[in-house]
PDB file of N, CA, C and O in Angstrom:
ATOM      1  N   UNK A   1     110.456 103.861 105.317  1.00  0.00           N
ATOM      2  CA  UNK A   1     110.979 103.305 104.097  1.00  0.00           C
ATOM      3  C   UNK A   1     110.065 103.721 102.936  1.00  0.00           C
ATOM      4  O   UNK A   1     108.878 103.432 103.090  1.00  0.00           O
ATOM      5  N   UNK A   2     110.473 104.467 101.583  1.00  0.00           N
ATOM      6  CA  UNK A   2     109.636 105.175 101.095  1.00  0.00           C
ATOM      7  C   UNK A   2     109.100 103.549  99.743  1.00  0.00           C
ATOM      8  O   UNK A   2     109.828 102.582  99.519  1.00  0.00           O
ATOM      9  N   UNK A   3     107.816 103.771  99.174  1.00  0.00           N
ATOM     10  CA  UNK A   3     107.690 102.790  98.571  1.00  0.00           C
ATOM     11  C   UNK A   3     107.468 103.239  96.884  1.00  0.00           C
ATOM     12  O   UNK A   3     107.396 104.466  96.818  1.00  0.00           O
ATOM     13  N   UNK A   4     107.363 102.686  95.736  1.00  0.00           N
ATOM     14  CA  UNK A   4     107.504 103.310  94.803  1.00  0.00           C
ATOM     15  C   UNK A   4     105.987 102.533  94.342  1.00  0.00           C
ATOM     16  O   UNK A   4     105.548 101.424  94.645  1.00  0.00           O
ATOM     17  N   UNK A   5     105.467 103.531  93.558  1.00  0.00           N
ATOM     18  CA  UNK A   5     103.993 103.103  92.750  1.00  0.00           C
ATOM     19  C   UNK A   5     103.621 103.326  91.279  1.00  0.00           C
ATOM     20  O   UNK A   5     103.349 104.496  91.010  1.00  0.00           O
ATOM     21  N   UNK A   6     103.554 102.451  90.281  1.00  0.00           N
ATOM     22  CA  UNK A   6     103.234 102.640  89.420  1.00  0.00           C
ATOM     23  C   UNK A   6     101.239 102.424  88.736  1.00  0.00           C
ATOM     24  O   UNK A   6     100.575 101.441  89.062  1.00  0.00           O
ATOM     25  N   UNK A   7     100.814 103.275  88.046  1.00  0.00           N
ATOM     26  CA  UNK A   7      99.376 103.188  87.695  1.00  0.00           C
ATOM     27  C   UNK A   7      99.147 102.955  86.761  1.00  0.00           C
ATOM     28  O   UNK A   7      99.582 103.541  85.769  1.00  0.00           O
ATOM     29  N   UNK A   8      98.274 101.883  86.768  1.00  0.00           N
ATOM     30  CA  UNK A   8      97.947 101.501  85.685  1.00  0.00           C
ATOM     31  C   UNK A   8      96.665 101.319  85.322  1.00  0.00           C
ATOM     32  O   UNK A   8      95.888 100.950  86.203  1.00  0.00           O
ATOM     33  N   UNK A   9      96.071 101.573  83.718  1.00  0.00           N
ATOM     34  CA  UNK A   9      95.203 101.170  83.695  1.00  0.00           C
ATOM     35  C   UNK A   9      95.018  99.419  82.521  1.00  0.00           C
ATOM     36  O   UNK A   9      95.707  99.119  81.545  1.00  0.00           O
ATOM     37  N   UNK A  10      94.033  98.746  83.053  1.00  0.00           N
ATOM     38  CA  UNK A  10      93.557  97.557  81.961  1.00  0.00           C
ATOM     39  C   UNK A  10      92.573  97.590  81.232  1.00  0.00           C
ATOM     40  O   UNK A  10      91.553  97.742  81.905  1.00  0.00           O
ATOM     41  N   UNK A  11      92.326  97.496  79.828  1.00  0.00           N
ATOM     42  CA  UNK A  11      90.511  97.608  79.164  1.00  0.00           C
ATOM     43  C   UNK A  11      90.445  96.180  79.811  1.00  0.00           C
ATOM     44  O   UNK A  11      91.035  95.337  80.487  1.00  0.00           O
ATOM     45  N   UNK A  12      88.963  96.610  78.917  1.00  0.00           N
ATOM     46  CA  UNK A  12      88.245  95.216  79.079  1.00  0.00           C
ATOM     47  C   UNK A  12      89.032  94.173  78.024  1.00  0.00           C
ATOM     48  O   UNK A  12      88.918  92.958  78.189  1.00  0.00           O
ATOM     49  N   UNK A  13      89.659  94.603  77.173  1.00  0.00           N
ATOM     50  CA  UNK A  13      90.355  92.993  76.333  1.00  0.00           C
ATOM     51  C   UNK A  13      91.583  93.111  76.565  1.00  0.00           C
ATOM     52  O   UNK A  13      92.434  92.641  75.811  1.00  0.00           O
ATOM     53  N   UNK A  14      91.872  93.800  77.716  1.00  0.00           N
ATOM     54  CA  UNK A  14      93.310  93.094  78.841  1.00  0.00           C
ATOM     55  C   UNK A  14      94.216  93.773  78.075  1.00  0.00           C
ATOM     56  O   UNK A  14      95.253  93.183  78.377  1.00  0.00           O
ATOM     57  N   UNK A  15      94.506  94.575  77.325  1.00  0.00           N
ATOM     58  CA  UNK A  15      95.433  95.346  77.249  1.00  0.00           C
ATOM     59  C   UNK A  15      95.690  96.805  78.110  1.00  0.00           C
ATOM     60  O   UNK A  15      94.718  97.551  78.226  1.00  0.00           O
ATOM     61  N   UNK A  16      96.908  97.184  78.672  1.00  0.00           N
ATOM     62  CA  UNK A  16      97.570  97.661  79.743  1.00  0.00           C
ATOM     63  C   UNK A  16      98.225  99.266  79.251  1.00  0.00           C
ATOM     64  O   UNK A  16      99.149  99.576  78.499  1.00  0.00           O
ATOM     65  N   UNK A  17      97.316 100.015  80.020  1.00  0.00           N
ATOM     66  CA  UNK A  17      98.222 101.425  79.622  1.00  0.00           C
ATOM     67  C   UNK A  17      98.602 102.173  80.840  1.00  0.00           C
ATOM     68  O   UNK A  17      97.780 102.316  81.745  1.00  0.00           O
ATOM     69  N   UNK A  18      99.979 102.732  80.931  1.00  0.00           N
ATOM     70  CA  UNK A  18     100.284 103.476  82.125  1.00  0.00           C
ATOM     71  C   UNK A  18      99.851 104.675  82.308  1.00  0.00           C
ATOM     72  O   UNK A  18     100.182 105.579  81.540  1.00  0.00           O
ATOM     73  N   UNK A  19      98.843 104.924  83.612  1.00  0.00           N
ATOM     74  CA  UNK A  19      98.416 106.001  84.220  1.00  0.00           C
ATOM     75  C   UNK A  19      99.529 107.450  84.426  1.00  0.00           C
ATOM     76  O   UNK A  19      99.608 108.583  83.951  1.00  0.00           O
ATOM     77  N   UNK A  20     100.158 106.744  85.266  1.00  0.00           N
ATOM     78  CA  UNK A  20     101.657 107.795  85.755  1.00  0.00           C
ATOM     79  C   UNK A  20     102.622 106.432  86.147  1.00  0.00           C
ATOM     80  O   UNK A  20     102.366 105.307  86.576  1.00  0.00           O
ATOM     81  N   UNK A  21     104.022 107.245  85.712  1.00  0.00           N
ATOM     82  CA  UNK A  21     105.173 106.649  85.879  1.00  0.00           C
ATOM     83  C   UNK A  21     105.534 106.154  87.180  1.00  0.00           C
ATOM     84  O   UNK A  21     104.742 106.404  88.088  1.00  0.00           O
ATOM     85  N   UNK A  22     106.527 105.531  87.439  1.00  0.00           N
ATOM     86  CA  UNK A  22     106.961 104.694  88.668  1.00  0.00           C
ATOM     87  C   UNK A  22     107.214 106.263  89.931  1.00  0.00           C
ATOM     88  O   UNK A  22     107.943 107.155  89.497  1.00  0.00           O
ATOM     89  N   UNK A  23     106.713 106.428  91.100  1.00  0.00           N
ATOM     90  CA  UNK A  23     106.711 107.250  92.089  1.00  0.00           C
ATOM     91  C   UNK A  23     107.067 107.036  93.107  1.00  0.00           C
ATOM     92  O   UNK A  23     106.341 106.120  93.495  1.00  0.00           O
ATOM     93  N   UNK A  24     107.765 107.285  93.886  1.00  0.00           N
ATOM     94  CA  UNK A  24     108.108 107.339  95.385  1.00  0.00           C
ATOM     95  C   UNK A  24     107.065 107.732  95.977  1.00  0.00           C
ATOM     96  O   UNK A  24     106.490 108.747  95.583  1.00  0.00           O
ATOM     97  N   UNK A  25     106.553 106.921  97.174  1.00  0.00           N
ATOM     98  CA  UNK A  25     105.234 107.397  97.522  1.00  0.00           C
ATOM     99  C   UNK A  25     105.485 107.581  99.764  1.00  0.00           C
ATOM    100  O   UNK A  25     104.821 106.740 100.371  1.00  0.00           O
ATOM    101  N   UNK A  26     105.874 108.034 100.187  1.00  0.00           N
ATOM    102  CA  UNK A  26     105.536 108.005 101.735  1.00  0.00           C
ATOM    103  C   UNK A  26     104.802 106.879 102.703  1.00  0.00           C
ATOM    104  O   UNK A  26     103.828 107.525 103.089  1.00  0.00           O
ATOM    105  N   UNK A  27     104.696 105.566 103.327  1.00  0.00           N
ATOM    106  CA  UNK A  27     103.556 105.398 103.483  1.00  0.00           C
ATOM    107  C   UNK A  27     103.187 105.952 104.919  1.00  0.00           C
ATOM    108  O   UNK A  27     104.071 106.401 105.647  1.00  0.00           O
ATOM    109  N   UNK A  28     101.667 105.903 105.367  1.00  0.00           N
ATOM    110  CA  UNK A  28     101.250 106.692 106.406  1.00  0.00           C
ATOM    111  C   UNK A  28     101.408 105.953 107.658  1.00  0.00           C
ATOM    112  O   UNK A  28     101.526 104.757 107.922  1.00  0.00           O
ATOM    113  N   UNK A  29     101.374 107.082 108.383  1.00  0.00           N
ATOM    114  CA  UNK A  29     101.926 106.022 109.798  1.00  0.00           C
ATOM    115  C   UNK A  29     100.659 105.847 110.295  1.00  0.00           C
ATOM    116  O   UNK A  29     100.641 105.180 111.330  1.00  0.00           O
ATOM    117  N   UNK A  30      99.189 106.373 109.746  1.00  0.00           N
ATOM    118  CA  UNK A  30      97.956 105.641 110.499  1.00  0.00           C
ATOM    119  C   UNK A  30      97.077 105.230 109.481  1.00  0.00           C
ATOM    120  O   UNK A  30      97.578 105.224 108.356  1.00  0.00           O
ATOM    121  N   UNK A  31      96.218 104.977 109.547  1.00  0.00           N
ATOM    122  CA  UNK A  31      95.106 104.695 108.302  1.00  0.00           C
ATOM    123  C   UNK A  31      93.984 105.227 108.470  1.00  0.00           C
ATOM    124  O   UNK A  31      93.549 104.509 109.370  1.00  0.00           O
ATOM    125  N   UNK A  32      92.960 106.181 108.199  1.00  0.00           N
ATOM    126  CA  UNK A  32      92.240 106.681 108.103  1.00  0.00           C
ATOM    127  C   UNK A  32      91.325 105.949 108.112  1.00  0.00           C
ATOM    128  O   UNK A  32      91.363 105.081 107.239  1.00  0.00           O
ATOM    129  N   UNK A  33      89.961 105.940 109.178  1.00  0.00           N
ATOM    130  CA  UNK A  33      89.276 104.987 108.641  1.00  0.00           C
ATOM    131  C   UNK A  33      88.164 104.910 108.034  1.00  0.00           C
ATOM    132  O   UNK A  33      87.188 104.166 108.139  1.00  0.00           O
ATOM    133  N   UNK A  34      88.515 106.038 107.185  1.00  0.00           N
ATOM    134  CA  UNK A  34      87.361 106.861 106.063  1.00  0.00           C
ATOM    135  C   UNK A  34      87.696 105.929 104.454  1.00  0.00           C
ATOM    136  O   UNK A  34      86.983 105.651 103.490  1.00  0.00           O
ATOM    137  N   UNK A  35      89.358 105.623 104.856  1.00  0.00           N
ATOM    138  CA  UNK A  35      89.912 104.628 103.645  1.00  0.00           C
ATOM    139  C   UNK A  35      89.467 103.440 103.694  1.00  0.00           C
ATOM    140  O   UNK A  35      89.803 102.750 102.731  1.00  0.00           O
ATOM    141  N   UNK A  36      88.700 102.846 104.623  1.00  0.00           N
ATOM    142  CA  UNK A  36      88.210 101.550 104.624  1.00  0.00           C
ATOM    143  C   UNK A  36      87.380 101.373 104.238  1.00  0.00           C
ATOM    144  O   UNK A  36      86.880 102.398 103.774  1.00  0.00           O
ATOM    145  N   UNK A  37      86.588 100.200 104.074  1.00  0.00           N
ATOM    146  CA  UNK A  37      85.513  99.850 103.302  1.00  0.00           C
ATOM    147  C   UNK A  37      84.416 100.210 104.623  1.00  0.00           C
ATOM    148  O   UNK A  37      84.677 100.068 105.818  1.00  0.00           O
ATOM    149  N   UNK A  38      83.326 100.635 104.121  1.00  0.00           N
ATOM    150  CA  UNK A  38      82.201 100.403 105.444  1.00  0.00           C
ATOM    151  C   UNK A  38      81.564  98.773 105.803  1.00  0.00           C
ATOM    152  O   UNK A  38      81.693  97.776 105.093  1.00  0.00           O
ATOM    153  N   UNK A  39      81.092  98.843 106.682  1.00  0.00           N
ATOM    154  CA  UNK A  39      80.449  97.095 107.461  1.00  0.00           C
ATOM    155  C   UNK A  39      79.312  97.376 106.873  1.00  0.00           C
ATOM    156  O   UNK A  39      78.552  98.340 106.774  1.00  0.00           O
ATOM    157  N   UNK A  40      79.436  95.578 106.267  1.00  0.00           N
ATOM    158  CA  UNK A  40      78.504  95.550 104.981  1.00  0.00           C
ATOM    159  C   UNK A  40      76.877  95.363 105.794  1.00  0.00           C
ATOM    160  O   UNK A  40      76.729  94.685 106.812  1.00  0.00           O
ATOM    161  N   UNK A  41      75.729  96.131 105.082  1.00  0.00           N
ATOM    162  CA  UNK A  41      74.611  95.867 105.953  1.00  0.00           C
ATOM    163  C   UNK A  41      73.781  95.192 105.014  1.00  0.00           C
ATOM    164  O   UNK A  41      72.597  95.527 104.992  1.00  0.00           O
ATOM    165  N   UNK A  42      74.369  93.865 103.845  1.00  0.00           N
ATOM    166  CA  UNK A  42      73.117  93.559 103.238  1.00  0.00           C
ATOM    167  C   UNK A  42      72.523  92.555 104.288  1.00  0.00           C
ATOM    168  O   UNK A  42      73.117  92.541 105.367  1.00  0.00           O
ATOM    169  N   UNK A  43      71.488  91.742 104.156  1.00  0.00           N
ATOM    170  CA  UNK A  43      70.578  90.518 105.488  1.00  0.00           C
ATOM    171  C   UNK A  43      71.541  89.556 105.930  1.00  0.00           C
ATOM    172  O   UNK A  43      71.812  89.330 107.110  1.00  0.00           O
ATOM    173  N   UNK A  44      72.098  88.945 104.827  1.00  0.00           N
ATOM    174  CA  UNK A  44      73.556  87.710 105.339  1.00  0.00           C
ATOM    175  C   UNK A  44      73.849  88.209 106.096  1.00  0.00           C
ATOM    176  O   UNK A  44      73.269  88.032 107.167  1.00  0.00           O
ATOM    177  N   UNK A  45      74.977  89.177 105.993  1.00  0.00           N
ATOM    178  CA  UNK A  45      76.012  90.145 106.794  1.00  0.00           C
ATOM    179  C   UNK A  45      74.949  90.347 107.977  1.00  0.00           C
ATOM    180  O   UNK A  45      75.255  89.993 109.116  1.00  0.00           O
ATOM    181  N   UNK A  46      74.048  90.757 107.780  1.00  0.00           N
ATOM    182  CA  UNK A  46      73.136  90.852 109.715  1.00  0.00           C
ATOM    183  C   UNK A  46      72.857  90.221 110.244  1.00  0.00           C
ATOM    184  O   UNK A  46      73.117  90.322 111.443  1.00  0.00           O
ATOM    185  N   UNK A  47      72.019  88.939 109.689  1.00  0.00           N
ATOM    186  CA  UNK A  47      72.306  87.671 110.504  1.00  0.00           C
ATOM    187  C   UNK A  47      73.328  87.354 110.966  1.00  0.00           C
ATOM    188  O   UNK A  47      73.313  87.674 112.154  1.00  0.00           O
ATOM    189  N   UNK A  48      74.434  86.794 110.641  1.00  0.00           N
ATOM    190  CA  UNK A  48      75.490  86.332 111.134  1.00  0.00           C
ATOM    191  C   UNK A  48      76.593  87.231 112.375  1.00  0.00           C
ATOM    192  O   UNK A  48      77.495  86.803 113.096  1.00  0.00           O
ATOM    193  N   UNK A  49      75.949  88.773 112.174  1.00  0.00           N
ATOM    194  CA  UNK A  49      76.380  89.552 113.177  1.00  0.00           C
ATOM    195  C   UNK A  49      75.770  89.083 114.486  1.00  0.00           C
ATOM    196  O   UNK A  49      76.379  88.702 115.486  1.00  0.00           O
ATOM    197  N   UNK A  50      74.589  89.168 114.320  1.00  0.00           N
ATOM    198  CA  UNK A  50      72.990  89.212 115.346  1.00  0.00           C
ATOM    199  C   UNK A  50      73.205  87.588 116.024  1.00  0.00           C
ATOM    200  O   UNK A  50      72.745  87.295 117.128  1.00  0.00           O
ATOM    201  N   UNK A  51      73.961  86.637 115.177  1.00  0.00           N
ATOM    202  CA  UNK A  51      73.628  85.580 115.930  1.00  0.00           C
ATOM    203  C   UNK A  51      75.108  85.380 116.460  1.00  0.00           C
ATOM    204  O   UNK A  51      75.364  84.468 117.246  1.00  0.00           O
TER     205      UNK A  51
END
């Protein structure tokens, strides 16, 4: 089912300008997992792994 995307950008005093127009976009049938965020290593995040 194809999905449509519009871009936008916001300033900082919240006014709204369009990047690119409304698009038909594909979505992927896997996710890369280079697109994800990495596992956070600040001390919180390690403690709570570790224990």
């Amino acid at each position: 089912m194809p999905m449509t995307m519009k871009v936008h950008k916001v300033g900082s005093d919240g006014t709204r300008r369009v990047l690119r127009e409304k698009a038909e976009v594909a979505p992927q049938d896997t996710v890369e997992t280079t697109s994800c965020y990495p596992v956070c290593r600040c001390p919180l995040c390690l403690v709570e792994v570790a224990t």
